[in-house]
Rosetta silent file (secondary structure, phi, psi, omega in degrees, C-alpha in Angstrom):
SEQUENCE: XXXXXXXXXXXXXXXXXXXXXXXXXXXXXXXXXXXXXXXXXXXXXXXXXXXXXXXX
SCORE:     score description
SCORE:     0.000 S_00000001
   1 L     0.000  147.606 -173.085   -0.597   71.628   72.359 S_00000001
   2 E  -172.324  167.787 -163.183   -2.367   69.096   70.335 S_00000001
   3 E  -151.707  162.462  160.796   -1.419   65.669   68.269 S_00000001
   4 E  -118.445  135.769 -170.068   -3.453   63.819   65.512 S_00000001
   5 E  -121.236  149.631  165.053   -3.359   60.204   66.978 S_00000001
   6 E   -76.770  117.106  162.407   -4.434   56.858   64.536 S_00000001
   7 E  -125.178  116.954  137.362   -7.184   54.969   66.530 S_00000001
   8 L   101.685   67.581  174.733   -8.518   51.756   64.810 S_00000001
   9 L    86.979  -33.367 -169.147   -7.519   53.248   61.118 S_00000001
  10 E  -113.399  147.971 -162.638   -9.038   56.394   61.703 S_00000001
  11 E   -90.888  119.428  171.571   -7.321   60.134   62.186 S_00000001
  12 E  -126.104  124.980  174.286   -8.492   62.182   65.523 S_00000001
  13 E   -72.699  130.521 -179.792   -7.374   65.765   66.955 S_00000001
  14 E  -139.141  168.844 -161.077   -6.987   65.133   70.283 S_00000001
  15 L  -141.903  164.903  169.074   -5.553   67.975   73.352 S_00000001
  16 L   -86.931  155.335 -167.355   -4.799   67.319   76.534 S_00000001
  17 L    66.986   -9.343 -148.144   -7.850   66.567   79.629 S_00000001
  18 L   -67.021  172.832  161.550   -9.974   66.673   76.242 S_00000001
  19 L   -97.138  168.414  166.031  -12.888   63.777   75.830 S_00000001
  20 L  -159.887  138.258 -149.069  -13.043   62.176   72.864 S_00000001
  21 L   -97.695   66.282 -171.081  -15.497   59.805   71.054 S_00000001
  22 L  -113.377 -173.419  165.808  -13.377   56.823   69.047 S_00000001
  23 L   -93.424  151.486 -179.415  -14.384   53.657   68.082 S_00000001
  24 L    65.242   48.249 -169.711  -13.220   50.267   68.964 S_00000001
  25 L  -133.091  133.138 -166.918  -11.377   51.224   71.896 S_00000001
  26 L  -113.567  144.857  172.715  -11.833   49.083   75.246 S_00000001
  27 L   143.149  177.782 -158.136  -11.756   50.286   78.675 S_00000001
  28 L   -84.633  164.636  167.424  -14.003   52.233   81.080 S_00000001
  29 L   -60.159  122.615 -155.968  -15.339   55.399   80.684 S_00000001
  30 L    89.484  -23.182  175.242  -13.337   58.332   81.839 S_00000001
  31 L   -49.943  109.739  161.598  -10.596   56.143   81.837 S_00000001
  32 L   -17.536  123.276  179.068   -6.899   57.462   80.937 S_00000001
  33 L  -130.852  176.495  162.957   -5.535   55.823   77.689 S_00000001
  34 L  -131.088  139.362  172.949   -2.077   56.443   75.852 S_00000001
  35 L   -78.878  136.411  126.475   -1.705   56.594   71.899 S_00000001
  36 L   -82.011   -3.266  144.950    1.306   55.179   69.991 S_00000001
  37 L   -96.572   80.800  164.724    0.209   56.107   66.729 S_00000001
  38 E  -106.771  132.018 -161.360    0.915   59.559   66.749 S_00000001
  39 E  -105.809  -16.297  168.792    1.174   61.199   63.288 S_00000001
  40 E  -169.349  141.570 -178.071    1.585   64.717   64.170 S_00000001
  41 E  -148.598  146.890 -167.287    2.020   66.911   67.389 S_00000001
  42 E  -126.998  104.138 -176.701    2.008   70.470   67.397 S_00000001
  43 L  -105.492   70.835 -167.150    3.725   72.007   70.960 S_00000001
  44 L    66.497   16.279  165.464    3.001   75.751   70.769 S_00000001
  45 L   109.953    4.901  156.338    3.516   76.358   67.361 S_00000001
  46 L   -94.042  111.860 -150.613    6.583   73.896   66.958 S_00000001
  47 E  -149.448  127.967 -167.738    5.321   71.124   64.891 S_00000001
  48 E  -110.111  151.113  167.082    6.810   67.606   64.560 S_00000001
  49 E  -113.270 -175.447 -170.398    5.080   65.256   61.738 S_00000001
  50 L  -114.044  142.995  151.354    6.071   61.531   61.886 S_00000001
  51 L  -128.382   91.772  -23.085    7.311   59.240   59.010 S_00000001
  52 L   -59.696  -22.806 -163.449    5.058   57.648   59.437 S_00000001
  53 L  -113.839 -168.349  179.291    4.675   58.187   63.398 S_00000001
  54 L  -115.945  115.334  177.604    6.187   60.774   66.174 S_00000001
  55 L  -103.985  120.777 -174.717    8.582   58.958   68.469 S_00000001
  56 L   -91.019    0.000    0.000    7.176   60.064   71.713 S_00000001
């Protein structure tokens, strides 16, 4: 399973437990976040896109 999330303008593959590197994003390191711009998620080979987003 795996989603492309928006974060400040820009498009990132992100997975679940995965780290990831964005910019502009506040909060501690290691910390848990949630996305609400998600533009595409892929669940085993079922794959929803968004127009524009994925209501999650």
């Amino acid at each position: 399973m795996y989603a492309i999330v928006d974060i400040a303008g820009k498009q990132f593959k992100v997975a679940k437990d995965q780290y990831i590197y964005a910019p502009k994003m506040e909060g501690e390191a290691g910390a848990n976040v949630s996305f609400d711009k998600v533009l595409l998620l892929d669940n085993n080979g079922s794959v929803e896109v968004g127009a524009p987003t994925v209501k999650v």
